[in-house]
N, C-alpha and C positions, 0 to 999 in steps of 0.2 A: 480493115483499116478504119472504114466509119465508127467501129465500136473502138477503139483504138483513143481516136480525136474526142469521142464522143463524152467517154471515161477522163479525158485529160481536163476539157470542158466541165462539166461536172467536179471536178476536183478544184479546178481554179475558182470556182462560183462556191463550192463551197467554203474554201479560204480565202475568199471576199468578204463572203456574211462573216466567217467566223473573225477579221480584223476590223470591219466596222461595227462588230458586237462589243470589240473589246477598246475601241474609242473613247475616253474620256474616264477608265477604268482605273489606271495610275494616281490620276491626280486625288479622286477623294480615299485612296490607300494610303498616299502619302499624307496627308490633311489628318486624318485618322492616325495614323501612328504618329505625328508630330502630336496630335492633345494629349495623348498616352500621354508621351513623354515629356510632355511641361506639365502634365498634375502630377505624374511620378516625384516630376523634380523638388514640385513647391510642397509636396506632403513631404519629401527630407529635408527642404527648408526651414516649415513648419516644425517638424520632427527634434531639429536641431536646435532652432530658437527655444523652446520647450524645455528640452535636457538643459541650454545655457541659464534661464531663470531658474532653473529649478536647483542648480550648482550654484549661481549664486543667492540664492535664498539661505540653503542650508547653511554656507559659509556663515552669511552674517548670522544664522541664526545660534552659530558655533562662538562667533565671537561674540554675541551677547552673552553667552555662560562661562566664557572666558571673564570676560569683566567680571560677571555676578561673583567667580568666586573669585575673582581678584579683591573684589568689597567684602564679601564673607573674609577672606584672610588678614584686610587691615582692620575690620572691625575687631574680629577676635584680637588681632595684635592688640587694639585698642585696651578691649577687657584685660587683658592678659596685662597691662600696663597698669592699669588702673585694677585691680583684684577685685576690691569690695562690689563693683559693677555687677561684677557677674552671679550676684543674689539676689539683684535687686530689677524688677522691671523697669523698661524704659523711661516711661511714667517720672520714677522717683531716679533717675540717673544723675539728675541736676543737683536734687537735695545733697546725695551720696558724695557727687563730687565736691562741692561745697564741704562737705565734712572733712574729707580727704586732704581737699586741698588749706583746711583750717589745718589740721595735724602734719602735713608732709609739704615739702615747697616742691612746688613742680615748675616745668620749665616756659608754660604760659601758652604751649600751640596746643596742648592736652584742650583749652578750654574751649577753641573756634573748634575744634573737634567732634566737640561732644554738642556743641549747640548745631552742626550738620546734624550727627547719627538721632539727635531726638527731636529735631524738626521734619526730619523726612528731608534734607535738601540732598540735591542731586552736588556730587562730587565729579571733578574728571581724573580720569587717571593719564591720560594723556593733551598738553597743552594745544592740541587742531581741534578741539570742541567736539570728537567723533566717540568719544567712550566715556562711559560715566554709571555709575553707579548710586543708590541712597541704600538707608535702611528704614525698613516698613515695620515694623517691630522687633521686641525681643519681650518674651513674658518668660519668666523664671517660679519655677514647680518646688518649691521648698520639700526635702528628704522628708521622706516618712519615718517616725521616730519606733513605728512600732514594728517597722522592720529594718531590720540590724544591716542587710545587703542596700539598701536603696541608697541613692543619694540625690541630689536636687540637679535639677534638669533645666536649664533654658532655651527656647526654641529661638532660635533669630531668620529671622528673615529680610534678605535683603534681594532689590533687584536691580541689573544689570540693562545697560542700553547701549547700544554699538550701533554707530552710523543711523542717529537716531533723527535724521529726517525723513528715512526707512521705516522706523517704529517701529526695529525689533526690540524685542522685551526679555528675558529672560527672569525668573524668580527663583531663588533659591531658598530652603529650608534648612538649619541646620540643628540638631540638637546639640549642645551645649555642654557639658559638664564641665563646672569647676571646680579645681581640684584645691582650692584654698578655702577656707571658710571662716578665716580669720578680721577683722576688722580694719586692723590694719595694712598700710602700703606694702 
């Protein structure tokens, strides 16, 4: 019976020590898996603010080449209006129109037109002041005579600005041909 009591004793003493070993064990377990779990959180915070600039960057940077070639398309409309242009570099677009408009009467917005596309001023395409467009050049490559397949080529260049207190930019290149080489309107 004394080894009995003896053994219970011994038992009890040792799941004494073993609950005041594990005193105050909880608390930095939990403390510890709470910082896990707020840097887990703020790295997908992070993660996700991230992906959100990164979505809208692209965006605008989509609508600045939307504009660009919205100004590429009214320029060429422009040449394609005026024909003799598209011979003639920038440069000499003013002389060209001047001649034009001595031989054909035109209808008078052709001219604030044309002093935008060859001063470089920025146009809008939409009246909230967030899209706009110029043209940066156009130089024109006269047909090579000594071969019969060539024809004359213009490069133009214009760039495009969307949400431009952003300062996205866009630039477009375009080669050119045209298809009239006549003098006349």
């Amino acid at each position: 019976m004394k080894q009995t009591l003896l053994r219970l004793y011994l038992q009890l003493l040792q799941g004494r020590s073993w609950n005041q070993q594990r005193r105050g064990f909880v608390l930095p377990l939990v403390i510890g898996l709470g910082l896990i779990m707020t840097v887990a959180g703020l790295t997908m915070v992070i993660r996700s603010s991230d992906n959100n600039i990164s979505s809208i960057s692209q965006q605008q940077t989509a609508q600045a080449l939307a504009v660009a070639e919205t100004g590429v398309t009214r320029t060429t409309g422009f040449i394609n209006l005026i024909r003799p242009l598209a011979d003639q570099d920038i440069d000499n677009w003013q002389q060209t129109f001047d001649e034009v408009v001595a031989a054909c009467k035109q209808d008078g917005d052709e001219e604030a037109l044309l002093n935008d596309y060859v001063n470089g001023n920025w146009m809008e395409l939409i009246n909230n002041n967030q899209h706009r467009f110029r043209v940066l050049d156009y130089q024109y490559t006269a047909f090579n005579p000594d071969n019969i397949n060539s024809s004359g080529v213009g490069v133009l260049r214009v760039e495009g600005q969307a949400n431009f207190s952003l300062d996205r930019k866009w630039e477009l290149w375009l080669n050119y041909q045209p298809t009239c080489h006549c003098s006349k309107c």
